[in-house]
N, C-alpha and C positions, 0 to 999 in steps of 0.2 A: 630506870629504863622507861621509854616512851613506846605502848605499846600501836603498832598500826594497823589497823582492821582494813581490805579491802574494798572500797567503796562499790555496790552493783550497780554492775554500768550494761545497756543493750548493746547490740553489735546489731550492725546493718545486716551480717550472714546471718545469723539466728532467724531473720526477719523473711529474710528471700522467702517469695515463694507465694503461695495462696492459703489463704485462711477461712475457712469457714466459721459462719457462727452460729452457736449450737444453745445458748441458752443467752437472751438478752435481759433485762431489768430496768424499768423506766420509773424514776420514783420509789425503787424499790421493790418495785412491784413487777413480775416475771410478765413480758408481753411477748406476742406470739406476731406481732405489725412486724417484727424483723428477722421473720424464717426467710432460709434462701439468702442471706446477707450475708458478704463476703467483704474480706479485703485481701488486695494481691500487694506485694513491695515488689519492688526493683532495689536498684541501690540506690538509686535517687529518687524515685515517685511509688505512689500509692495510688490501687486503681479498687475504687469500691461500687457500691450500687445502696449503701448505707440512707444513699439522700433520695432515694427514690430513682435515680434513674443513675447509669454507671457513669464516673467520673474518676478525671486522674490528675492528680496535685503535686506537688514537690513536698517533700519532708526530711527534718533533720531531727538527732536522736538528739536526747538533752537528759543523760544522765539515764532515768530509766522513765524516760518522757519519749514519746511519739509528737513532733509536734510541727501540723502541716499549717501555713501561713494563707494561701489560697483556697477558696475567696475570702477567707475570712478566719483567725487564727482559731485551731481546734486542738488542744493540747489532753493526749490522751497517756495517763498512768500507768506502765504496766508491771504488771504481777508475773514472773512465771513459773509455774505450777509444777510438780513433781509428773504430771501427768502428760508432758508433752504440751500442754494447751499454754495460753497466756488467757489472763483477763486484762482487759480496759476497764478505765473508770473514767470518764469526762463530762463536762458539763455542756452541750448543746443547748442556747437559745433560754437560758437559766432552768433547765431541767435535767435532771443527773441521770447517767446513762451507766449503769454495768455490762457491761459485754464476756462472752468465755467465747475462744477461737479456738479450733482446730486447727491446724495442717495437713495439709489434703495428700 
C-alpha cells in the first residue's frame, strides 16, 4: 500500500481580508521600524504600506508561498499558526524578514 499525506496548500479565502502585523524580526532580531504595518489581500492583489509608503501588487499562491512579482519578485513563506495568525518569512534586498500577522 502507497500511503498519501495531504500536501498544505494556502487558499486565496484564508487570505481575504486585512492583516495586521504584530511582531516583526529583521536578522533575527525583533524590530519595532515595522509597528503599524499591514497587508490587506483581495483575490488578486495585495495592498501593504510594508515598503514605507502604501502600495498594491498582484499575487499568486504557490503552494504555501505568497508570491507577488511587481516591482520586483517578493516570495513570502507562510506558516499558519493554531492561534489564528500566519507568520511570513522572506528575504528582502538579501536581508531575512520574519513577520507574525493578525486578522483584523
Amino acid at each position: 500500500m502507497i500511503s498519501c499525506k495531504k500536501e498544505a496548500k494556502l487558499t486565496y479565502s484564508e487570505l481575504k481580508g486585512k492583516w495586521n502585523m504584530t511582531e516583526a524580526f529583521r536578522n533575527d532580531k525583533k524590530t519595532q521600524t515595522l509597528s503599524g504595518a499591514y497587508y490587506e489581500f483581495s483575490d488578486t492583489s495585495i495592498t501593504t504600506n510594508i515598503f514605507g509608503e502604501i502600495g498594491t501588487t498582484p499575487f499568486t499562491i504557490e503552494k504555501m508561498d505568497i508570491v507577488q512579482r511587481i516591482p520586483t519578485e517578493v516570495r513570502y513563506h507562510v506558516t499558519k499558526n493554531q492561534d489564528q495568525t500566519l507568520s511570513l518569512v522572506t528575504i528582502i534586498d538579501n536581508v531575512s524578514f520574519r513577520f507574525t500577522l493578525k486578522k483584523e
